[in-house]
C-alpha positions as CSV (number, residue, x, y, z in Angstrom):
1,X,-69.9,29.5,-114.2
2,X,-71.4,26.7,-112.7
3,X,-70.1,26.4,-109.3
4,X,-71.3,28.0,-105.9
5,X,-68.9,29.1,-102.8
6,X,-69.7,26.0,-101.1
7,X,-68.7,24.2,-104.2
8,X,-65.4,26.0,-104.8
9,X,-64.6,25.9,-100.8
10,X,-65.1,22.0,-100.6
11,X,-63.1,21.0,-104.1
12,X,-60.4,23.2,-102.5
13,X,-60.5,21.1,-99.7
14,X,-60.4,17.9,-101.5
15,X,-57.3,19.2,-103.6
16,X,-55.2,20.5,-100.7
17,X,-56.6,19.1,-97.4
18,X,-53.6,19.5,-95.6
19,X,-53.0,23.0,-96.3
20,X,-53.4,25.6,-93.8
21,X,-56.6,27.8,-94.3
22,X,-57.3,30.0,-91.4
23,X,-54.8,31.2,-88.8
24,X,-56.4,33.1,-85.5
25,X,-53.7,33.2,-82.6
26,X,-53.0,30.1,-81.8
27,X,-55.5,28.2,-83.8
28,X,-54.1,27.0,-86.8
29,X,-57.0,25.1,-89.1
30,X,-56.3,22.7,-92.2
31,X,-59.1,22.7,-95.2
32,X,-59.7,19.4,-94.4
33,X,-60.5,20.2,-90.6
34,X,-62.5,23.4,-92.2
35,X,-64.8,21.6,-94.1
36,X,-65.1,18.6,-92.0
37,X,-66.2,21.6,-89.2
38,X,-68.7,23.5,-91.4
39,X,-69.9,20.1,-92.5
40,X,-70.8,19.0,-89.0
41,X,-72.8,22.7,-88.4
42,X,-74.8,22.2,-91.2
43,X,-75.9,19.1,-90.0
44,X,-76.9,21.0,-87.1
45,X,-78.6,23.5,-89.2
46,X,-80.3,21.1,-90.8
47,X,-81.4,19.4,-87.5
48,X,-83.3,23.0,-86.6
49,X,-85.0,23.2,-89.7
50,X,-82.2,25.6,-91.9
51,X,-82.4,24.8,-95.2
52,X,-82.5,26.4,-98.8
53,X,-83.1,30.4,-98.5
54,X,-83.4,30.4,-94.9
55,X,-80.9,33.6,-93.4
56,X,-77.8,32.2,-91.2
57,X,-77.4,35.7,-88.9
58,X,-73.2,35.8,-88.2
59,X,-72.9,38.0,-84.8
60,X,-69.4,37.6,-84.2
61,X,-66.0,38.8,-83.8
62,X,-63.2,37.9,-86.0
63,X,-62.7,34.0,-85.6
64,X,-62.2,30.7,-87.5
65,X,-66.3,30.2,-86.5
66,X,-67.0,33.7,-88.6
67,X,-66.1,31.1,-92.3
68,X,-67.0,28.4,-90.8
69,X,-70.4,29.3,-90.0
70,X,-70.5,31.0,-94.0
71,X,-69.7,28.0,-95.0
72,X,-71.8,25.7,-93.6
73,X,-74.9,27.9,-94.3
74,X,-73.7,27.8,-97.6
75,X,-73.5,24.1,-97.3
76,X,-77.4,24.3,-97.0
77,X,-78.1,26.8,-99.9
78,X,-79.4,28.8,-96.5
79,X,-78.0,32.6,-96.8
80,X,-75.1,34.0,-94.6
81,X,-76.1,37.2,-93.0
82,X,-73.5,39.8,-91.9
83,X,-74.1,42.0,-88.0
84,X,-71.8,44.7,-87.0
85,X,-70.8,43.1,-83.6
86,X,-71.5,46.9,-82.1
87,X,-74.6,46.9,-82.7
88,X,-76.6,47.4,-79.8
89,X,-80.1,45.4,-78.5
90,X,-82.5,48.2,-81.0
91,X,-79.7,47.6,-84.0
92,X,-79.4,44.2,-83.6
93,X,-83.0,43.7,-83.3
94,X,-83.8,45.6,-86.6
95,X,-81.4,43.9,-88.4
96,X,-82.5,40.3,-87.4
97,X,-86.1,41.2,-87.8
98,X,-85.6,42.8,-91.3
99,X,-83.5,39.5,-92.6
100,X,-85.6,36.9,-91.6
101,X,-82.9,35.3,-89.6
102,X,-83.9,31.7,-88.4
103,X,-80.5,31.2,-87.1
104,X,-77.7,33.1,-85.2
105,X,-74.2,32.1,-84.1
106,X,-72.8,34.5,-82.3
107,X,-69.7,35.2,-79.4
108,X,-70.9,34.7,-75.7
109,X,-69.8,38.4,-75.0
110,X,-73.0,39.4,-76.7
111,X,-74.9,37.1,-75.5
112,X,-76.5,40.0,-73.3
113,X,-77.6,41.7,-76.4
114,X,-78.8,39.0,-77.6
115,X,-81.1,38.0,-74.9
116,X,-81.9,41.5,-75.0
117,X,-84.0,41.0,-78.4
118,X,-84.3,37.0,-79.1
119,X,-88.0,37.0,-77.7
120,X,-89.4,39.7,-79.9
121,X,-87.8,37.9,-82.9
122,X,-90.3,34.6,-83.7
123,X,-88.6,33.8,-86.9
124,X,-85.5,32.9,-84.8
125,X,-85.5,29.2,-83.6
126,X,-81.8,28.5,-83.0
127,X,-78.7,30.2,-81.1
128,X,-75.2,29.0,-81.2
129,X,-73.1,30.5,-78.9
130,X,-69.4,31.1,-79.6
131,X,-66.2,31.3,-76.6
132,X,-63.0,31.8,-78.6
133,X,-61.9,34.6,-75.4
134,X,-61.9,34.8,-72.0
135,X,-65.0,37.5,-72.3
136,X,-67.0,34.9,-74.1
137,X,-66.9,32.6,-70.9
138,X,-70.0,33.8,-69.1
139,X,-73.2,31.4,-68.8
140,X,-74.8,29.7,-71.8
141,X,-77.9,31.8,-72.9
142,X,-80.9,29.1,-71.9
143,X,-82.0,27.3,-75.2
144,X,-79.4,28.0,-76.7
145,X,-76.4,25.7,-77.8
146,X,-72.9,25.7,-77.5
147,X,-70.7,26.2,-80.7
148,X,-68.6,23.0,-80.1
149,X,-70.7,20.7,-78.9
150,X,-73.0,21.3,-81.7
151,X,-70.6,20.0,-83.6
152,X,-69.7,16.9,-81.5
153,X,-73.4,16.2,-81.7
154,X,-73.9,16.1,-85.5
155,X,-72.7,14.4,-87.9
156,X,-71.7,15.8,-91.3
157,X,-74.1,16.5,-94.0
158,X,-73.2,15.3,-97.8
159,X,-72.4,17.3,-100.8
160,X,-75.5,18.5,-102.5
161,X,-76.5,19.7,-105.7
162,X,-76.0,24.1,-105.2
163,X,-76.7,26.9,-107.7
164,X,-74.5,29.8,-108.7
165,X,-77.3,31.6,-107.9
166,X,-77.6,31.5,-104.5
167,X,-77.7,34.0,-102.2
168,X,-75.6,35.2,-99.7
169,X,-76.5,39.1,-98.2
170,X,-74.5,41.7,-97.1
171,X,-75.7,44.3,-94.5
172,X,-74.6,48.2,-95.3
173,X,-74.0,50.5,-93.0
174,X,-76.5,52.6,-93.5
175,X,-75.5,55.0,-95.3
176,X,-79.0,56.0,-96.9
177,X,-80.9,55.6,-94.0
178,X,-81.3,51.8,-91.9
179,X,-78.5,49.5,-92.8
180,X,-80.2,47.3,-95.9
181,X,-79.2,43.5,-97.1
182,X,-77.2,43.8,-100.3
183,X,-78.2,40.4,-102.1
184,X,-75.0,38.8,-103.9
185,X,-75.8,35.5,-106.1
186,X,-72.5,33.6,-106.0
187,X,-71.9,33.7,-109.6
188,X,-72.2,37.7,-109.8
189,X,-69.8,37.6,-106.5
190,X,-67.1,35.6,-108.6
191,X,-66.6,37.7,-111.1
192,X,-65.2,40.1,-108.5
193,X,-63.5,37.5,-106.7
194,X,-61.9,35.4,-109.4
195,X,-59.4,38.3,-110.0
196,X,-57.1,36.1,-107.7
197,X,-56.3,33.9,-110.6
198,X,-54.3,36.9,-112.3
199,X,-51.4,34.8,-111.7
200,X,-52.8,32.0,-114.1
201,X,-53.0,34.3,-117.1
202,X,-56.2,34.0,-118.8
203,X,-57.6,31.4,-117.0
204,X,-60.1,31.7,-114.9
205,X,-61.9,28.1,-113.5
206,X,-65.7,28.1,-114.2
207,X,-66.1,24.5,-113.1
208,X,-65.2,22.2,-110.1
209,X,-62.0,20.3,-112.5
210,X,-61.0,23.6,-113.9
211,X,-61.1,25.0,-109.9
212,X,-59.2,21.6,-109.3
213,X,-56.9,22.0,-111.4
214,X,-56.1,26.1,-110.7
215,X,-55.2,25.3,-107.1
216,X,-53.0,23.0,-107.7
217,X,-51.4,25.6,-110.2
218,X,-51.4,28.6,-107.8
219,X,-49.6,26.5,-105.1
220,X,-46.8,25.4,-107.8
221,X,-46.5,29.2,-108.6
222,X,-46.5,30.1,-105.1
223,X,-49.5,32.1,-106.1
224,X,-51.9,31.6,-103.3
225,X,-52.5,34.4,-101.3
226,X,-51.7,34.4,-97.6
227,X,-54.0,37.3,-96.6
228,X,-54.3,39.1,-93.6
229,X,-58.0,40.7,-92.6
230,X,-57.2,43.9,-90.7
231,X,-60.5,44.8,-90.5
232,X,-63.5,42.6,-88.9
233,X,-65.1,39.7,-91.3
234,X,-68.3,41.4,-90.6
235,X,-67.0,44.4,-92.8
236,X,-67.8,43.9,-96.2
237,X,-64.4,44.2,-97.4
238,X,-62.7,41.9,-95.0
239,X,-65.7,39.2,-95.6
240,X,-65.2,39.1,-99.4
241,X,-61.4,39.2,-99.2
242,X,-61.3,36.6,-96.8
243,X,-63.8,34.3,-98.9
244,X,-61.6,35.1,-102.0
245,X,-58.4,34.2,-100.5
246,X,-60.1,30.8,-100.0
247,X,-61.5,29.9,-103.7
248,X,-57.8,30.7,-105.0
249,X,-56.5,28.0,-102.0
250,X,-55.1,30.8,-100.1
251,X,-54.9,31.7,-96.0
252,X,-57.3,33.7,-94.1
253,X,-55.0,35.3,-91.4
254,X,-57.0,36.7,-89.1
255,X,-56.7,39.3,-85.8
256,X,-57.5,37.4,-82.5
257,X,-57.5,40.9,-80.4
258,X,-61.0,42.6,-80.2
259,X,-59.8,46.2,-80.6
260,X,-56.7,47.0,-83.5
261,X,-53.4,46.1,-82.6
262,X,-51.0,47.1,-84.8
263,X,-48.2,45.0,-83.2
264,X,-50.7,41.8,-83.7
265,X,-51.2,42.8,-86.9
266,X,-47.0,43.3,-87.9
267,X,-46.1,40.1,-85.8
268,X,-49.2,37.7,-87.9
269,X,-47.1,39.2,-91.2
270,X,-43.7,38.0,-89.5
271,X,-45.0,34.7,-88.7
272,X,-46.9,33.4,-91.5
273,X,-44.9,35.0,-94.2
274,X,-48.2,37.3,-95.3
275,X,-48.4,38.2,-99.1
276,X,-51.1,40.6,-98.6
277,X,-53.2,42.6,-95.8
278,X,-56.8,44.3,-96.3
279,X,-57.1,47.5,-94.3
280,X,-59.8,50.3,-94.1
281,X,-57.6,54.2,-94.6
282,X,-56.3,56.0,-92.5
283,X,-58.0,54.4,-88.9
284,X,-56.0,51.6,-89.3
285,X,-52.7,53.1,-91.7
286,X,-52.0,54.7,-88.9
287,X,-51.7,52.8,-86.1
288,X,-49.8,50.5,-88.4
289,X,-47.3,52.6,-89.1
290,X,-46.9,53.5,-85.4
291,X,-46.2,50.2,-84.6
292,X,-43.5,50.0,-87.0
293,X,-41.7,52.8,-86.0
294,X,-41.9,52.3,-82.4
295,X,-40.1,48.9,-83.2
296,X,-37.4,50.4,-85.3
297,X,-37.0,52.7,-82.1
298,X,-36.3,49.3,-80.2
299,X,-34.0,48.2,-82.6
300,X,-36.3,45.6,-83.0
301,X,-37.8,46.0,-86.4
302,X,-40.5,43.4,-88.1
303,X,-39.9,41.5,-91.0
304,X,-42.4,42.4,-93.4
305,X,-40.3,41.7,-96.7
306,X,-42.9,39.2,-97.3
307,X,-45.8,41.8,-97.6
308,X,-46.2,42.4,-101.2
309,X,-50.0,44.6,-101.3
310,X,-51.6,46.8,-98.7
311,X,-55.0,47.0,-100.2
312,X,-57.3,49.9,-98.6
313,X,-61.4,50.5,-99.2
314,X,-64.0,52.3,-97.5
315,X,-62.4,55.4,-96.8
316,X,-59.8,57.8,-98.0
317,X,-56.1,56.7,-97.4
318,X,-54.2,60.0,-97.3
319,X,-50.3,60.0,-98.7
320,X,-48.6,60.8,-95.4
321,X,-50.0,56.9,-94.4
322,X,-49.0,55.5,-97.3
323,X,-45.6,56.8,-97.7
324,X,-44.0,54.7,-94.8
325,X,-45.1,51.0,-96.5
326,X,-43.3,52.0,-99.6
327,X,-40.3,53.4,-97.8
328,X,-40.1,50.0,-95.9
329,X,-40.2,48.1,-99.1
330,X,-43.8,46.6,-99.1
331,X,-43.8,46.4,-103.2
332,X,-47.9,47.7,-104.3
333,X,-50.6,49.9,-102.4
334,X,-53.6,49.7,-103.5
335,X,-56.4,52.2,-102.8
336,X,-59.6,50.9,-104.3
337,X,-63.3,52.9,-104.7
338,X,-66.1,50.6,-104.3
339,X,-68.9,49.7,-101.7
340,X,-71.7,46.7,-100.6
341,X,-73.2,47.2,-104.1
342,X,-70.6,47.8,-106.3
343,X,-66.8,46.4,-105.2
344,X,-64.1,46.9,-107.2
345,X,-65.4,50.0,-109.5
346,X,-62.3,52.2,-109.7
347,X,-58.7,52.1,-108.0
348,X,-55.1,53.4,-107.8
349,X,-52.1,51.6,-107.4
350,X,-49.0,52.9,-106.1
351,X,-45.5,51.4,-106.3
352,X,-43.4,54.7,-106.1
353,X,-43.5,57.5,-102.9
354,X,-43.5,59.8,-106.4
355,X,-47.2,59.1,-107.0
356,X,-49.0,59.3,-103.7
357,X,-52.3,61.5,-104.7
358,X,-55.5,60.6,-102.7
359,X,-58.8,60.8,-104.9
360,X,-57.6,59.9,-108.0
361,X,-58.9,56.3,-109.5
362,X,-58.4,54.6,-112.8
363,X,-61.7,53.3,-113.2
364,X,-62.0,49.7,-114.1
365,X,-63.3,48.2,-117.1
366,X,-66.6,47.9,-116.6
367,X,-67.1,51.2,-114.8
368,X,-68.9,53.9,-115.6
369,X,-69.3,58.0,-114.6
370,X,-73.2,58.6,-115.6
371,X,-74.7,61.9,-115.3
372,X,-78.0,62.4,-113.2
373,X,-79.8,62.8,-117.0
374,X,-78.9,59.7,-117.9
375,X,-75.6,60.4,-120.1
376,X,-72.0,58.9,-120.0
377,X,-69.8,61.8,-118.5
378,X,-67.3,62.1,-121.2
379,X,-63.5,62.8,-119.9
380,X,-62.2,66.4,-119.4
381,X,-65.8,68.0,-119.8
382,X,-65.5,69.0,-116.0
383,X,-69.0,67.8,-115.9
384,X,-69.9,65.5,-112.3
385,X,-71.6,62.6,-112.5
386,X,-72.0,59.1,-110.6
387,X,-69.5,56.3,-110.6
388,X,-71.5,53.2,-112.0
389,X,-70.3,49.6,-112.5
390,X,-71.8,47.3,-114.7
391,X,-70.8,44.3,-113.9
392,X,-70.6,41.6,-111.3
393,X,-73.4,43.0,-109.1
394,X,-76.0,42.5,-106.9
395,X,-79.4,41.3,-107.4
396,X,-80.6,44.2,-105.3
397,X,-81.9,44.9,-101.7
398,X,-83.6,42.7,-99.6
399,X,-87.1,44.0,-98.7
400,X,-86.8,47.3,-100.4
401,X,-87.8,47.1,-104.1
402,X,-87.9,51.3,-103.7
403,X,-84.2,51.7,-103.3
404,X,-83.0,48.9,-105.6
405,X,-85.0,50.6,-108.6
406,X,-83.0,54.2,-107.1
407,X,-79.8,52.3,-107.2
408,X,-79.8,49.8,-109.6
409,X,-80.3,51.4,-113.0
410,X,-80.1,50.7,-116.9
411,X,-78.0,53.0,-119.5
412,X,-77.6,51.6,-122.9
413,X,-79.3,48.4,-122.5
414,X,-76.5,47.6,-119.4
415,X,-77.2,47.1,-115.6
416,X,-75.5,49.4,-113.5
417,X,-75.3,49.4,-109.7
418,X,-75.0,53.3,-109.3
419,X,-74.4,53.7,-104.6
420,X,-73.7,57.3,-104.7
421,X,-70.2,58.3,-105.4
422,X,-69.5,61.5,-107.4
423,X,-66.9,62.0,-109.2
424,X,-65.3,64.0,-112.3
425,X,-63.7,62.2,-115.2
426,X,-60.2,63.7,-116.4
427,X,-59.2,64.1,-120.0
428,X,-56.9,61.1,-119.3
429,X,-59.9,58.9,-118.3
430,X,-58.6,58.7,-114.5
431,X,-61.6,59.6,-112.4
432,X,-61.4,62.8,-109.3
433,X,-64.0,61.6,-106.5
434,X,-65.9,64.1,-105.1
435,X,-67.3,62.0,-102.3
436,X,-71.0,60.5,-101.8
437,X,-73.7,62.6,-102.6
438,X,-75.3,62.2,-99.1
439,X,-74.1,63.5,-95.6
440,X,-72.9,59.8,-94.6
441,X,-70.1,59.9,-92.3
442,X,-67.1,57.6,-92.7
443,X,-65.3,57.4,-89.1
444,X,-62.5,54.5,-88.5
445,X,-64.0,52.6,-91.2
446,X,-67.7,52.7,-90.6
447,X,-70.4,54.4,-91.6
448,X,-72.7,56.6,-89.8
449,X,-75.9,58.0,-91.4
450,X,-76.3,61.4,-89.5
451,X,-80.2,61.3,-89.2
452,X,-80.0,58.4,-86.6
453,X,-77.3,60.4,-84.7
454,X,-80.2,62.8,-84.6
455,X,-82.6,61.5,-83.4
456,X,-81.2,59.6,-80.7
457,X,-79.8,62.9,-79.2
458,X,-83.2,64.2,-79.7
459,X,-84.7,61.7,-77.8
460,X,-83.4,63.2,-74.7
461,X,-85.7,65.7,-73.1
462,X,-83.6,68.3,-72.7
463,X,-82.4,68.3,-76.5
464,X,-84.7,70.4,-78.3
465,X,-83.1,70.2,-82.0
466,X,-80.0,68.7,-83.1
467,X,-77.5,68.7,-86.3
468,X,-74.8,65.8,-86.5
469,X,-71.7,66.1,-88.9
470,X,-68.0,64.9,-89.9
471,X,-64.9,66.5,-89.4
472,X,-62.0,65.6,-91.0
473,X,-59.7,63.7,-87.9
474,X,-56.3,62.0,-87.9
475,X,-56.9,59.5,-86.5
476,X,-60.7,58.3,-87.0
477,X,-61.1,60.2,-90.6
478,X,-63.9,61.8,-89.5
479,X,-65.2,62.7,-86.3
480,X,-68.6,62.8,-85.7
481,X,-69.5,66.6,-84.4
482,X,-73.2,67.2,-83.3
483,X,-74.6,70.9,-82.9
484,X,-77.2,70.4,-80.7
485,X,-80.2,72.9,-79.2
486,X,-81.4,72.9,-75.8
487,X,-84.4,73.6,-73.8
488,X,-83.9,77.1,-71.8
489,X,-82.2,76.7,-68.4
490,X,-81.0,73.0,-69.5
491,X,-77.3,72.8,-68.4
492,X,-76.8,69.0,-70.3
493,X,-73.0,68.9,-70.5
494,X,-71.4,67.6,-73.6
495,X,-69.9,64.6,-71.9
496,X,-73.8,63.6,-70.4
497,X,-75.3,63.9,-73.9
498,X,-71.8,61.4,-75.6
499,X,-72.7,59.0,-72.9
500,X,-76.8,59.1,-73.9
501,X,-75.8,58.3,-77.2
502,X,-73.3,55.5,-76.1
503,X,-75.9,53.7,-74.5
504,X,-78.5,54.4,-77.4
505,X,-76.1,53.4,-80.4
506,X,-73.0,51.7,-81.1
507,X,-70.3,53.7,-79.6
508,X,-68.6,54.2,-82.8
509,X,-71.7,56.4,-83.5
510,X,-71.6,58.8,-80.6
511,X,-70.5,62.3,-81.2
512,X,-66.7,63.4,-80.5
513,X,-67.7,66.3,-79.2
514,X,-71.4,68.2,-78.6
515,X,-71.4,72.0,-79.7
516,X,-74.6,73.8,-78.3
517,X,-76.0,77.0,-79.9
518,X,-79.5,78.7,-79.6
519,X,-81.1,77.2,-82.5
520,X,-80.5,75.0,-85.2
521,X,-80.3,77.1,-88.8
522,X,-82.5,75.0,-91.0
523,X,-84.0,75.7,-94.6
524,X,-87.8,76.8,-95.0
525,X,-88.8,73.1,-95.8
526,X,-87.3,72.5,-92.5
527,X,-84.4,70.3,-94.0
528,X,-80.9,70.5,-92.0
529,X,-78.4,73.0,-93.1
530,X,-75.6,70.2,-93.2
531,X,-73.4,72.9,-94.4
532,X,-73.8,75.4,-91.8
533,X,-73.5,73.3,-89.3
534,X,-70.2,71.8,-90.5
535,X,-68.6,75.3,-90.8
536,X,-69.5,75.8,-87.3
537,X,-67.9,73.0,-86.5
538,X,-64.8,73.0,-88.0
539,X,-64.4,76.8,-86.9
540,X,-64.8,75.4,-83.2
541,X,-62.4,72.6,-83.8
542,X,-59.6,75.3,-85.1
């Protein structure tokens, strides 16, 4: 493969230019006003002194800005770099500092937060600030620049030579500890994304002609995907979908409200005919589904004959929100095991409300379930081991040599990006997760690593010892449950220590609910007794 994303993106662009590619509200954007756009940031970019390897930080809500901004970083060679738009002024300030960012683009409603922590930050020499909402509209950060008049200020840069190995990162969660830049070359990232020329058969494009040539034949199939990203581009999932959608001349349909709406989401579907829609479990199944039934109850049901995939990652999706997409006739579900390092390793497709199991995977071809020794599990031995792909992944993390040699392993002479996942391999070769082998927390599609939870609380001076873990919840997937020990005589109420943690951490990483006992059980190395604590918990929560 010879191309980058920036390649692929902009011979797209030639080929179809009048084609829709992004759709936020009202905003409807052709390719050729896409890459006309992201060709007229990087020249701004380039004005500031962004070029090859620098990091391009993306601090946004969803928006048309989100790709274009990817793009035109990619433009440069420079590297696109991923921030949970909850992140608070500590989060944010970590996350800059550990990528290197020179740049930032990001929406004026967190411009706050970004005042908060641009001073401490040396390596950062240029703001753009983004109003795409009525919340955005506040006063221009000083020295900073405004998104649109950047680009009425610069002219377009030209086409230049790229590599397929490029870089662009993606941020975890944090599941093992602080969130870590996953670094993706483009050419390992295609071989995940150049699944979206299944409709061509064998063919899969490895040059600008062939690519070229394939969008034209995906638009005379009627093959090119008009996807809608649930989620936020700044998830992992979402981001990659979205940029995959675009290399196989598709539609990014994106959410213009800042907290899920499942009505937005069902009348986007309606309008623009969606073919497929990326969602995160049950957080967002739910709410979904809700909305669908609540228009039936109307009589005023949506069209969604046009949906033909729900594809889910992340979490678990459970049957009961699955059932209702099938009943309605949406044709495929898709629930698909993967993560930042290792997308795509295993999934399950349902087409009938007969086969509705949650945890059960077919593990793709180049996936793997490798024993802590070393060994290929073999299938029906009951044995546990660690799903492994081996394939079209990344280079490693950013910074942190230590946990790429703990992640990234080789068995037999192969690669394989191993993030954690247990699982069991049945005697038909389908695959039983177990879950991670950590304490991570998966809550409405994020993930929370417990320790930080922990500490935070602990911060406070009346918190003398705390344990933080997930319950299973209908509607988040888990709720985050801390057991927390105070100081004698403190009377912190549970609401007091929610709201301490609210204004330490994203909100989504506050504790549902605070359960106080005398003292925390721990082992004799002083390590957390995760499972103690989640017995109380769930004992308490009935």
């Amino acid at each position: 493969m010879t191309m980058n994303m920036a390649d692929m993106w902009e011979t797209v662009a030639r080929t179809i230019p009048d084609e829709i590619a992004q759709v936020h509200g009202s905003t409807r954007r052709t390719y050729r006003e896409f890459e006309a756009r992201a060709a007229r940031l990087a020249g701004a970019l380039r004005a500031h002194g962004v070029g090859p390897g620098d990091k391009v930080a993306l601090y946004l809500f969803n928006a048309p800005e989100y790709l274009e901004t990817v793009f035109a970083a990619l433009k440069l060679r420079a590297i696109p770099v991923n921030v949970n738009f909850r992140y608070l002024a500590d989060e944010l300030k970590y996350l800059l500092d550990n990528a290197d960012a020179k740049a930032i683009v990001y929406h004026g409603e967190l411009a706050e937060r970004v005042a908060e922590v641009r001073d401490q930050l040396p390596r950062l020499q240029f703001q753009i600030q983004v109003c795409t909402a009525d919340s955005d509209r506040g006063e221009l950060l000083s020295n900073a620049s405004e998104y649109e008049n950047v680009l009425a200020q610069h002219d377009p840069v030209e086409s230049i030579e790229r590599s397929p190995d490029d870089f662009l990162f993606l941020y975890t969660g944090g599941t093992t500890g602080m969130p870590k830049g996953v670094m993706w070359s483009h050419g390992d990232l295609y071989k995940t994304l150049s699944r979206g020329f299944a409709p061509l058969g064998e063919f899969v494009p490895s040059t600008v002609e062939e690519l070229a040539e394939a969008t034209v034949r995906m638009h005379e199939l009627d093959a090119a995907p008009r996807g809608v990203a649930a989620a936020p581009l700044m998830h992992g999932m979402a981001w990659f979908t979205a940029m995959g959608n675009l290399i196989t001349a598709g539609r990014v349909l994106s959410l213009a409200k800042r907290s899920f709406d499942g009505d937005e989401l069902w009348q986007l579907v309606q309008a623009e005919k969606a073919s497929t829609c990326t969602i995160v479990g049950d957080a967002f199944a739910r709410p979904m589904i809700a909305a669908l039934e609540e228009a039936e109850r109307r009589n005023e049901p949506y069209d969604i004959s046009s949906l033909f995939a729900i594809i889910s990652g992340g979490v678990m999706w459970t049957p009961r929100f699955k059932r209702p997409f099938l009943e309605r006739g949406v044709a495929m579900l898709i629930d698909g095991l993967g993560s930042s390092e290792a997308p795509g390793m295993a999934m399950k497709v349902h087409t009938s409300v007969e086969d509705l199991e949650t945890g059960k995977f077919e593990l793709g071809p180049d996936t793997r379930v490798i024993s802590e020794d070393g060994r290929f599990v073999q299938p029906g031995s009951e044995e546990i081991g660690m799903v492994a792909l081996g394939s079209g992944i990344p280079s490693g993390y950013y910074k942190d040599e230590k946990k790429s040699d703990e992640t990234f392993k080789v068995v037999d002479g192969v690669r394989y990006a191993i993030p954690g996942d247990f699982a069991r391999v049945e005697a038909d070769g389908s695959i039983t997760l177990l879950g991670r082998g950590s304490v991570c927390i998966n809550t409405g599609g994020e993930k929370v690593f417990p320790e930080e939870v922990e500490e935070t609380l602990k911060l406070h001076d009346a918190v003398v010892d705390s344990t933080v873990v997930g319950v299973a919840d209908p509607k988040w997937g888990e709720a985050i449950n801390a057991v927390v020990a105070l100081e004698p005589n403190a009377t912190l109420s549970e609401a007091e220590l929610i709201e301490w943690t609210k204004n330490k951490l994203a909100a989504y990483k506050a504790p549902k609910r605070v359960i106080v006992v005398d003292k925390i059980v721990r082992s004799p190395s002083g390590k957390a007794d995760y499972r103690w604590a989640k017995r109380l918990a769930e004992a308490q929560e009935g």
